[in-house]
N, C-alpha and C positions, 0 to 999 in steps of 0.2 A: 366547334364540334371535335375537333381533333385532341382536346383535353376529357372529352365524353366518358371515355373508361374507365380513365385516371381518376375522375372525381365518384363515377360509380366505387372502383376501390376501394377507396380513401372513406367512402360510407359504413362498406363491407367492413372493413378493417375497424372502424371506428365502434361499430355495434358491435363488433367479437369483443373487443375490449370493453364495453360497457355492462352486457351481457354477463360476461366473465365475473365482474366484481360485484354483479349482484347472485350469480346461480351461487347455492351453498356447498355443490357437489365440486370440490377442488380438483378432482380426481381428474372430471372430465378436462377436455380443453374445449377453443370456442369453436374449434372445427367438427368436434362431435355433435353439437346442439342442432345441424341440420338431420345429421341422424337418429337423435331422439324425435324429433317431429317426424321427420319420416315411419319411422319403423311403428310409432304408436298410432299415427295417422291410419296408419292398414297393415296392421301387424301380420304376419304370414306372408310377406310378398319375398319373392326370392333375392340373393345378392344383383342378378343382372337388373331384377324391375329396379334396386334402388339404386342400380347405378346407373340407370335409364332415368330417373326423376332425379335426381342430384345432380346430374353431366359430369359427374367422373368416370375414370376408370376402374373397369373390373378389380385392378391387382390395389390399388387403393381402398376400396369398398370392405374387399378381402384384409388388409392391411388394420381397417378403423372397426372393422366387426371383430377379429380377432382382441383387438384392445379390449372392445364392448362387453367382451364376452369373459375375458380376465376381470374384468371388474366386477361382474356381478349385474351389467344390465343389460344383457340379451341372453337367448337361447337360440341354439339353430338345432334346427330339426331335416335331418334328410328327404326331401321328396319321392312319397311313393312311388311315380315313375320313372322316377332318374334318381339315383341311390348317391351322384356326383353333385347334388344339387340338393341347395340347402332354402328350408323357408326360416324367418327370421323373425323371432317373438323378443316383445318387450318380456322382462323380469318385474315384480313388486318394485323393487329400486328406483327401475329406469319410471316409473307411472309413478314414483313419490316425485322424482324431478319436474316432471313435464309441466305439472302447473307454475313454476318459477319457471319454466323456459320460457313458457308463454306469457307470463303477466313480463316481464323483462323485454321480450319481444314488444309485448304491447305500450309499455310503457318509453319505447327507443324510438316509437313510430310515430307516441302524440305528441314525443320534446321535439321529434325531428320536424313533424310538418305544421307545431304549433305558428299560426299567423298565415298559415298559407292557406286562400280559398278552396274550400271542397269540390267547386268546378277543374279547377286547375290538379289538386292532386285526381281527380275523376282521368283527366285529359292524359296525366301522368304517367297514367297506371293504364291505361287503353297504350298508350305507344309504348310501354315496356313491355305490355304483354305482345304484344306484334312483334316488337325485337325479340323477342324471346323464340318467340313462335320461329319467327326467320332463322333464328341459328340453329334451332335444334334440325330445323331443316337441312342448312348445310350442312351440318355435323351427319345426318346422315345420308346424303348424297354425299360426300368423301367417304364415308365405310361401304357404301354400295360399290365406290368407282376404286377400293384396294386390290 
């Protein structure tokens, strides 16, 4: 277990790199592609919700929307009750990408788990989601306990 993260990585890593060479938008990098799914996924959601669904930070968020936004694939729109606060729309651009993100996406998940029983990746994805679940917990029991 003690290699457990390292090899999640080394997957992460591996699909940025695969992804990359098939999206035709050069412009992007692989670290943007969570943010076109996000932001087209429910477009309008504020910088904090997607940096609440991503688990990064605010100033990173801000950092990669700023790019998004030079490039021609988002809008941000200030929020009527809070004039500091921005909601965040996909652009024509970023919704030409999204279907290469995703058939690329789709196509990195059936090379990855070709051969391996549907029970098993089932069993897979039940305990990532659990991990998953657990950290975002810690993550916020440490900002409660700042």
């Amino acid at each position: 277990m003690s290699k457990f993260m390292k090899t999640l990585n080394n997957i992460s890593r591996s699909q940025a790199i695969y992804r990359h060479s098939k999206i035709s938008a050069k412009d992007l990098l692989s670290g943007h592609y969570s943010y076109v799914l996000c932001i087209c996924r429910e477009p309008g959601r504020s910088q904090e919700e997607i940096a609440q669904d991503l688990c990064v930070n605010k100033s990173t968020v801000a950092r990669n929307l700023n790019f998004l936004e030079e490039k021609g694939y988002i809008l941000r729109r200030s929020l009527p009750n809070n004039k500091r606060q921005f909601s965040v729309h996909p652009t024509e651009k970023m919704l030409a990408i999204l279907p290469e993100i995703k058939t690329a996406s789709m196509e990195w998940m059936a090379s990855l788990s070709e051969g391996i029983p549907q029970n098993e990746l089932e069993v897979f994805d039940a305990v990532l989601q659990r991990m998953e679940a657990k950290a975002r917990e810690i993550i916020e029991h440490q900002e409660e306990n700042k």
